[in-house]
C-alpha positions in Angstrom: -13.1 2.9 -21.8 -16.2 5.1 -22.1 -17.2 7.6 -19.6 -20.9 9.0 -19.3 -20.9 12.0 -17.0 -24.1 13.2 -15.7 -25.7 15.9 -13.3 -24.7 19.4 -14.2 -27.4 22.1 -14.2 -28.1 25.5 -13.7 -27.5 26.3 -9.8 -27.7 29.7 -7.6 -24.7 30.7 -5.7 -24.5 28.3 -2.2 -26.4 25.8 -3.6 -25.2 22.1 -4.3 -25.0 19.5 -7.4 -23.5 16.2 -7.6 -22.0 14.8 -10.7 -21.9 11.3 -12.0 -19.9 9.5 -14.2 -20.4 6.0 -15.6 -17.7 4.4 -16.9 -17.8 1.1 -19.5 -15.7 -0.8 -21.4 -12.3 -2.2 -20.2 -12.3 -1.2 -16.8 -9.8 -2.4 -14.4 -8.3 -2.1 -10.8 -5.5 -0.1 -13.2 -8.2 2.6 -14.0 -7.8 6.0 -12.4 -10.7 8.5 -12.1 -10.9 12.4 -11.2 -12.5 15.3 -12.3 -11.4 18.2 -14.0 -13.4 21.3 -15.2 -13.2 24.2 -17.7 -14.6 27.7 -17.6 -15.2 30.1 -20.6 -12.1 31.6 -21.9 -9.6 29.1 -19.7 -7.9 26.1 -20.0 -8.9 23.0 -18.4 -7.7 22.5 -15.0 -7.7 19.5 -12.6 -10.7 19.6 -9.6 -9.7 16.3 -8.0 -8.9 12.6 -8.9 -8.2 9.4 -7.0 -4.6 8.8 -6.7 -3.2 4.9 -7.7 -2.9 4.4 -3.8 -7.0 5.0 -3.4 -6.2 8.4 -1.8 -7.7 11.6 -3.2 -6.1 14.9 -4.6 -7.8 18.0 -4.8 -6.1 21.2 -6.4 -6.7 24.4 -5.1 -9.3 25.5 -3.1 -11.9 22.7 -3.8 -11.2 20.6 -0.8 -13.4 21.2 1.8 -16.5 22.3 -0.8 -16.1 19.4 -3.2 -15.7 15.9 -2.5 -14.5 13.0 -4.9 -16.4 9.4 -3.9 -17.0 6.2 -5.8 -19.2 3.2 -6.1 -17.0 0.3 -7.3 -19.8 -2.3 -8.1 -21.3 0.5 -10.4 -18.0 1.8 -11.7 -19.1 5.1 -11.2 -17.3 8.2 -9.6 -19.8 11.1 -8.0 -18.2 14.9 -7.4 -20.2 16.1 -4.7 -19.9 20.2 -5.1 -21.4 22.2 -2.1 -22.0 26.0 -1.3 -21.1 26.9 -5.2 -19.8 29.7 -6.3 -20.3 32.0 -9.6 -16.4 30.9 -10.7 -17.6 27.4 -10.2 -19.7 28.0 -14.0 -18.1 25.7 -16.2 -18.0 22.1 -18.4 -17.0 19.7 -16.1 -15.1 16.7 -17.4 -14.9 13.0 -15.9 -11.1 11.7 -16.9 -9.6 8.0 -16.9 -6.1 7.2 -16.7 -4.4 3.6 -16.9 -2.1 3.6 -13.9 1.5 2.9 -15.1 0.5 3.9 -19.1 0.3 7.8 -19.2 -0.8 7.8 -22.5 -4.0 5.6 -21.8 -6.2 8.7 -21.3 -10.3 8.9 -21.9 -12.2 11.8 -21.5 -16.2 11.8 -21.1 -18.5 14.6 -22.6 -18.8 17.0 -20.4 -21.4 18.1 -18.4 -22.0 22.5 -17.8 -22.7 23.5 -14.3 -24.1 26.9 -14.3 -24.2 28.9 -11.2 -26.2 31.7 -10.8 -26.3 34.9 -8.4 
């Protein structure tokens, strides 16, 4: 599985981005997508992924400012991120898991969101 993520960008404070992330290869009703992010200086942390049931989690506060969607025919999974914040600055990362095989885990590049004041 390869995963293309796309959209970052430099952003002032209450503004809005949306992230894309294309995935290829051996994709599967068993793949699993989500979002996770890391900031300068701390580890990388979960924003939000779909669950094997088709439901959503969100950790922390991002509910209700960032929303998890997904286009099936294109295999592609958007993070919609409104009124941004300055702790928001950070490399986001697209993640796939195979449902029912842990260790099945693929990572895509990164993409930097940069918010500004």
């Amino acid at each position: 599985v390869q995963l293309q993520a796309s959209g970052g960008g430099l952003v002032q404070a209450g503004g809005s981005l949306r992230l894309s992330c294309a995935a290829s290869g051996s994709i599967d009703s068993k793949i699993v997508m989500g979002w996770y992010r890391q900031a300068p200086g701390k580890q990388r942390e979960l924003v939000v992924t779909f669950t094997t049931t088709g439901g959503t989690n969100y950790a922390g506060s991002y509910k209700g400012r960032f929303t998890i969607s997904r286009d099936n025919a294109k295999n592609t999974v958007y993070l919609q991120m409104n009124n941004l914040k300055r702790d928001d600055t950070a490399t986001y990362y697209c993640c796939a898991v195979r449902s029912g095989r842990p260790t099945d885990v693929y990572w895509g590049q990164g993409t930097q969101v940069t918010v500004s004041s």
